[in-house]
C-alpha positions in Angstrom: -28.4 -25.5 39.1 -32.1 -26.1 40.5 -34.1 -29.6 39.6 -36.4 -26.9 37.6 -33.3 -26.5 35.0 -32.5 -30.1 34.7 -35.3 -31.2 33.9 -36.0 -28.5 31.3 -32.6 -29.7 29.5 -33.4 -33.1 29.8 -36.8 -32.4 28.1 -35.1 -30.7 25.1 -35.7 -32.0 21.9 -32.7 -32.7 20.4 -28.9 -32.7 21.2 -28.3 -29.2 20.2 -31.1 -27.4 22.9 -29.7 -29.4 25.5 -26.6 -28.6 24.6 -27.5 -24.7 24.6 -29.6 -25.4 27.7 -26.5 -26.9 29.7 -24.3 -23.6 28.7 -26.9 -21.3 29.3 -27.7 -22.6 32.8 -23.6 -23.6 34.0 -22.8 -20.0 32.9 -25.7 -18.2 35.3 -25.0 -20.6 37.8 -21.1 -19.7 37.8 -22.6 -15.6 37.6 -25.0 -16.0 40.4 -21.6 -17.3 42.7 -21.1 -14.2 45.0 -17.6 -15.2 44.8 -16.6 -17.5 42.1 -12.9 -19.2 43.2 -10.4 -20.2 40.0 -11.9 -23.6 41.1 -15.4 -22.5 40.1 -13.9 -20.7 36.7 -11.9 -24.1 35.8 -15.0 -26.0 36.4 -17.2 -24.0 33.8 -13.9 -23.8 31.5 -14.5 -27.8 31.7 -18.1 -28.0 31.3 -18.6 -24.8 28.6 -15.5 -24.6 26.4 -16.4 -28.4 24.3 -20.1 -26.9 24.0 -18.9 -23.3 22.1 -19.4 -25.6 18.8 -22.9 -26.7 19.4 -24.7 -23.6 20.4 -25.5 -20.7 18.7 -24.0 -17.2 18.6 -27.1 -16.0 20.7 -25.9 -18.4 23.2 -22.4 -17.4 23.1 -23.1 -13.8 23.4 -25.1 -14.4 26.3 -22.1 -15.6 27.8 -20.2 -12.9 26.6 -22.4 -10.0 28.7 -22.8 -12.1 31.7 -19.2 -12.8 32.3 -18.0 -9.5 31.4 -18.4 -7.9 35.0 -16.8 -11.2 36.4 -13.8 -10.5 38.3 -12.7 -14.0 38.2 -13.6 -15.0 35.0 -13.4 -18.8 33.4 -9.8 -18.1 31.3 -10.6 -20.2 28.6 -14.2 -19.5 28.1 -13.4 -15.6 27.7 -10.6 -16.6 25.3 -13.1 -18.2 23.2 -15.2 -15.7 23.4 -12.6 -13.0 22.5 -11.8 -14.6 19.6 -15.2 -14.7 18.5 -17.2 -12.7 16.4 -17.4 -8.6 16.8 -21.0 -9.3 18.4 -20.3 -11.4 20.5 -17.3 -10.9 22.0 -17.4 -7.1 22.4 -19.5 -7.1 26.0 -16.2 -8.7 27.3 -13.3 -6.1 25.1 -15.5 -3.1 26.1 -15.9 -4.2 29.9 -14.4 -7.5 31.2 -11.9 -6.8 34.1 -10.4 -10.4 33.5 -8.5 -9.6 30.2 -4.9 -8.8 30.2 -3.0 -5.4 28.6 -1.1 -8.0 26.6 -4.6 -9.8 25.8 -6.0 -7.1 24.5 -2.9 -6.2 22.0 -2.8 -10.0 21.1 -6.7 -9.4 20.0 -5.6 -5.8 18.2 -3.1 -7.8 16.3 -5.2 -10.6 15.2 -8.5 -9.1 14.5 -8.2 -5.5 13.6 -10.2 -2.9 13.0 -13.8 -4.1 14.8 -12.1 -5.3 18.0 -9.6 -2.5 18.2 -12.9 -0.3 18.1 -14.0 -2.2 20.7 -11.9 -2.0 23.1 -11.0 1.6 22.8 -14.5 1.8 24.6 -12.7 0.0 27.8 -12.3 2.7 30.5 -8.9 3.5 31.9 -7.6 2.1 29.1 -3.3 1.7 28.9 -2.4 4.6 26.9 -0.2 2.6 24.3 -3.1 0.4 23.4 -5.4 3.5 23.2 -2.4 4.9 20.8 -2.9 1.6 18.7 -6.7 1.9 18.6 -6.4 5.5 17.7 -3.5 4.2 14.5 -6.1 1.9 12.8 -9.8 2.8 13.7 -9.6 5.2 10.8 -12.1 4.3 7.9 -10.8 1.6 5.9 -9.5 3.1 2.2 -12.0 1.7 -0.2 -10.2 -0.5 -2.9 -9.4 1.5 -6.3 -10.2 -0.3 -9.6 -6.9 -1.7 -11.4 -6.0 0.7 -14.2 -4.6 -0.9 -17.4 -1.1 -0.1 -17.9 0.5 2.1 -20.2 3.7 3.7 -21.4 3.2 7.2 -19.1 2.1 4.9 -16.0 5.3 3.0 -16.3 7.2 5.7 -16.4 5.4 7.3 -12.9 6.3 3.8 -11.4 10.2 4.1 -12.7 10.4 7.6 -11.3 8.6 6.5 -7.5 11.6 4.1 -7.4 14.2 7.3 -6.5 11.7 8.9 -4.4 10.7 8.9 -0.7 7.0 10.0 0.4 6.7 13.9 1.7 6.2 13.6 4.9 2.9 14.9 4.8 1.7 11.5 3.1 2.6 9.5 6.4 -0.7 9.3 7.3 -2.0 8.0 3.9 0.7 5.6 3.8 -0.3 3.7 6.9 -3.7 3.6 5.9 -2.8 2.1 2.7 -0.1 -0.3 4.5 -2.4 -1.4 7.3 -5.6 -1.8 4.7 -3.2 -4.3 2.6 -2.1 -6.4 5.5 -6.0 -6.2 6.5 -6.8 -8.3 2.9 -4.2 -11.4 4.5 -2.5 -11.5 1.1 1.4 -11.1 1.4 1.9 -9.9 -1.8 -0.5 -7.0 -1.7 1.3 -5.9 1.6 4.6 -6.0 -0.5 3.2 -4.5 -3.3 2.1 -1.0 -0.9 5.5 -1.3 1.0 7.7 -1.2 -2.7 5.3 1.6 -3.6 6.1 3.6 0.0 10.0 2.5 0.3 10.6 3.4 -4.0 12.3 -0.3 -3.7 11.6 -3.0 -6.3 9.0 -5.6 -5.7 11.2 -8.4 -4.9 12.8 -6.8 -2.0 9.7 -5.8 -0.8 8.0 -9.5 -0.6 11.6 -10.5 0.9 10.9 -8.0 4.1 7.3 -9.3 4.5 8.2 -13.0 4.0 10.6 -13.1 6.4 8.9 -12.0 9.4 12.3 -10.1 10.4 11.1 -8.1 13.2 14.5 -5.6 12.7 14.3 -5.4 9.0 10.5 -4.6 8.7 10.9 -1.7 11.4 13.9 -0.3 9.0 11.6 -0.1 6.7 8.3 1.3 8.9 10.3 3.6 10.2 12.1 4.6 6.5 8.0 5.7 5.6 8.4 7.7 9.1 5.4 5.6 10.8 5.1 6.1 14.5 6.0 3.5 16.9 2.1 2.2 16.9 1.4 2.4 13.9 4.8 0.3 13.2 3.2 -2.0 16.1 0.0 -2.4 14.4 1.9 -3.4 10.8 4.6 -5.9 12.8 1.7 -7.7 14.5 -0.1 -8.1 11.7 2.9 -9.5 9.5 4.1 -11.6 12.8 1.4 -11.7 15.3 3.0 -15.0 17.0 5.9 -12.6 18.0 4.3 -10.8 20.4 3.9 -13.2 23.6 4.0 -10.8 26.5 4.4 -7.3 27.1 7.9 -7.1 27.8 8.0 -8.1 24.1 6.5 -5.3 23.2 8.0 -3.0 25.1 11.2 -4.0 23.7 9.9 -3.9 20.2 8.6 -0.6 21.1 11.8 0.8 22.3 14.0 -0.3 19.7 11.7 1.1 16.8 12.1 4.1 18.5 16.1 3.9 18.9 16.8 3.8 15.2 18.5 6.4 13.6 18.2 8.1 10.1 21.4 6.9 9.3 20.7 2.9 9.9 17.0 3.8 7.7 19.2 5.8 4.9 21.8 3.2 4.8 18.9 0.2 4.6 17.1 2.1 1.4 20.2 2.4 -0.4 20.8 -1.5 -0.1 16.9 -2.9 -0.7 16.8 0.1 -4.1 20.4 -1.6 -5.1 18.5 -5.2 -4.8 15.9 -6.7 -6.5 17.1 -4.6 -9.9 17.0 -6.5 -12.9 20.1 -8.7 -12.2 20.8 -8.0 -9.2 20.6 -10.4 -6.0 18.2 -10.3 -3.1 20.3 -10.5 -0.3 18.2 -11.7 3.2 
């Protein structure tokens, strides 16, 4: 950085624009490198990461365009910046060379909809993440007011319980699956998932609690989801159970290896439990 820069920072008036100044200037300085080393990236990683608190989004977006055509790229600055806010981190989703396959899934799972969008925009993008993007960058299904219960609707519910969705509905029923998990509240998820499966609540909130990656694609693949769509779901239920690729992959395959029989044989056992009675069985 030039003497010019210093002394503007040190002129600053308070502890927040020098802050701001600091990043601003350690971030063009690392850009202007010809060829930054991981030694230069761990350097501004050092300097810029404890500073992301004390400067503003402006700030943090200008970080976000100017290290998004960095090759090597500071790797927990662009983290950071990931994680951040649709506007400021989607210079780097759209373009940065420096984020991973698995990277980008781990930000599909863990933000939805905005950064999926996002990063469909990346060129030469892997085609199972552009299958994902394509799975939940559909509108989201506006909530429908509550209606107040009575005798015929109870009955509708009672009959849903010893029927499957058509499988012209598969479509809806992700939407209204993936909009649920969108909302963070476990019992809304289980509450669409009884409604799709024709199971009983409690079993329901039992398959979503306990993060049991088998289970829950049993009952994905029971509504006839494809496998990323099932993805999308699982990683939003357990997105700490995704770590690498290979992960994935194997998630992926298996999904894909069960048979009707294993799905018709799990529906008979989760509409047999949770009846009035009965016992939940894990």
């Amino acid at each position: 950085m030039s003497s010019s820069v210093f002394r503007q920072i040190a002129l600053a008036d308070n502890a927040d624009e020098r802050a701001e100044g600091l990043f601003r200037a350690a971030v063009s300085a690392y850009c202007s490198l010809p060829r930054p080393s991981r030694q230069d990236a761990s350097r501004l990683d050092t300097l810029a990461v404890p500073l992301l608190e004390k400067v503003p989004a402006a700030a943090r977006r200008f970080a976000s365009a100017a290290l998004s055509e960095c090759e090597t790229a500071p790797r927990d600055l662009v983290r950071h910046l990931c994680n951040d806010t649709i506007d400021v981190a989607a210079p780097l989703l759209v373009r940065s060379p420096a984020i991973s396959d698995v990277d980008l899934l781990t930000l599909i799972g863990r933000h939805g909809q905005a950064h999926a969008v996002a990063i469909g925009r990346r060129r030469d993008l892997n085609p199972v993440i552009a299958g994902l993007v394509r799975a939940i960058e559909q509108p989201l299904v506006p909530p429908q007011p509550e209606a107040k219960p009575d005798p015929a609707a109870q009955t509708r519910d009672h009959l849903r319980t010893m029927m499957r969705p058509a499988p012209a509905t598969r479509r809806t029923t992700f939407l209204r699956l993936r909009d649920s998990a969108l909302t963070g509240k476990p019992a809304l998820l289980a509450t669409a998932l009884a409604d799709a499966l024709g199971i009983w609540f409690d079993r329901a909130a039992s398959i979503v609690a306990h993060g049991d990656l088998a289970e829950l694609g049993l009952a994905l693949r029971a509504v006839e989801l494809r496998s990323e769509e099932a993805f999308v779901l699982t990683a939003m239920v357990s997105p700490h159970a995704f770590g690498d690729l290979n992960r994935i992959v194997n998630f992926i395959r298996a999904y894909d290896s069960i048979t009707p029989q294993q799905v018709a044989t799990a529906l008979e056992r989760w509409r047999e439990d949770g009846r009035p009675g009965s016992r939940v069985r894990a």
